[in-house]
N, C-alpha and C positions, 0 to 999 in steps of 0.2 A: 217719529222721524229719526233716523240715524245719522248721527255728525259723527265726521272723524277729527279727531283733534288732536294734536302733539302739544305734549308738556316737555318744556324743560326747567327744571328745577337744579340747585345747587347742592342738592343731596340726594338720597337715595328716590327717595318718596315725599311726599307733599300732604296733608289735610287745607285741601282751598274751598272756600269760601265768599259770596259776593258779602259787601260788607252789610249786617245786620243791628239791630237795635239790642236783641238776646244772644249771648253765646250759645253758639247751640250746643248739646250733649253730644259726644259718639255714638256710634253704636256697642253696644253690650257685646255683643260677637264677632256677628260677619258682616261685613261692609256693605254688605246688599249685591244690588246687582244693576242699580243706577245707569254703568257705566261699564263695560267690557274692555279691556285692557287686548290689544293686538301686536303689538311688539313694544319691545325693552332696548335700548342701546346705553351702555352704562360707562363710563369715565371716571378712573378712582386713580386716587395719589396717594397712595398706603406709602408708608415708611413704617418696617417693621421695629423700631424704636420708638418709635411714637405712640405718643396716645390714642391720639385723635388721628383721623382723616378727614379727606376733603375729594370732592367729585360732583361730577352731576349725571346726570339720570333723564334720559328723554322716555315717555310711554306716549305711544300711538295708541287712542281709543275710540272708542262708537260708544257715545252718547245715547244710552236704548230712550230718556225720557227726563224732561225739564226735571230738575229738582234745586233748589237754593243753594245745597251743598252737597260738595263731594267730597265723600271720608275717602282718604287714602293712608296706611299704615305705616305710619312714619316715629315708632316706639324705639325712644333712646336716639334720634336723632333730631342735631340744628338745622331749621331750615334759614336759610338765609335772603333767598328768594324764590320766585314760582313765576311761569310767566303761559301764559292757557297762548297757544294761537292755532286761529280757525283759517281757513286757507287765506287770504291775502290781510289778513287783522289779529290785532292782539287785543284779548278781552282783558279787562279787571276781573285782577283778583287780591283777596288776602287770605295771610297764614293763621286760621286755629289752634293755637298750641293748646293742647289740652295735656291732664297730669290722670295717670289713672291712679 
């Protein structure tokens, strides 16, 4: 079955997650293919004196097939929040910070 789904998150990209007993691992490479990504709309507050930034990141996807988690590559980035919604609901989720 293919779901479309819109993410908005507070940073670029997200690793979400329903919550689990075990962290899971990443993946070693490529992210699979879980999940197909159909468009990007992206919001960023760069101040070229700054360190840091700040923005968010919506990605419109189809969902190819259930899985517990969805890696998403969010390396050297805070996530602050994530929020998954399916047409009229918002699912739970949470953020795996992982360190490689």
């Amino acid at each position: 079955m293919r779901i479309p789904c819109l993410w908005a998150v507070l940073s670029l990209a997200a690793a979400v997650a329903h919550a689990q007993d075990a962290t899971p691992q990443p993946p070693a490479f490529r992210l699979g293919d879980t999940a197909t990504p159909l468009e990007y709309a992206l919001e960023l507050a760069i101040d070229p004196r700054a360190a840091e930034f700040s923005g968010e990141a919506r990605i419109a996807m189809r969902i190819n097939r259930y899985a517990s988690v969805l890696w998403l590559n969010a390396t050297g980035l805070t996530i602050e929040s994530v929020r998954i919604e399916q047409e009229n609901r918002t699912l739970p989720v949470s953020v795996v910070p992982t360190r490689r």
